[in-house]
C-alpha positions, 0 to 999 in steps of 0.5 A: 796431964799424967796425974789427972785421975790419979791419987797424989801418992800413986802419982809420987811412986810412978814418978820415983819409978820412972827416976829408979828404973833406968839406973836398976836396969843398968845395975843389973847389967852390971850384975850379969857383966860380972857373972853375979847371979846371986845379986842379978837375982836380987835386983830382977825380983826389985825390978820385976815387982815394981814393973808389974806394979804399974802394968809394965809387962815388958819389963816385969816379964823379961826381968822375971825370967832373969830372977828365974834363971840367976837363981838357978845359976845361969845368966846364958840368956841374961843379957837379951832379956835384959834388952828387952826390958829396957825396950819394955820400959821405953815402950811403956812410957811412951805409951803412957805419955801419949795416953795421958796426953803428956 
């Protein structure tokens, strides 16, 4: 079971993590689609703090340089980061899952 071991509340956050994630990873394709880099940063930085939050460098990593790279003006390399992040975050909840045995 994913929350033996874990605190009801931990629990409650990783599980509204794994509902928002998915959609914020979407929004932000959006974001660099529209060459918006003020917002693509915004939404990196979410990403990136929550993703580091639970361990998630596949996803903290590649979004952090997208936060980086948008505030400085440039979503060039945007779109393959943002792939790997969505790789990232697949990879770490089936790690997840087959660690908790779930």
């Amino acid at each position: 079971m994913i929350a033996d071991g874990f605190t009801p509340d931990f629990v409650e956050i990783y599980v509204e993590y794994l509902a928002e994630i998915p959609q914020l990873l979407s929004d932000l394709g959006q974001k660099i689609a529209a060459n918006d880099a003020v917002n693509a940063a915004k939404l990196a930085h979410q990403v990136k703090g929550s993703s580091a939050n639970f361990g998630f460098v596949g996803v903290s990593d590649p979004v952090a340089q997208i936060e980086i790279d948008a505030k400085g003006g440039s979503l060039a390399s945007a779109a393959f980061l943002l792939s790997q992040a969505q790789s990232g975050f697949q990879q770490a909840v089936a790690e997840v899952k087959t660690k908790r045995g779930v």
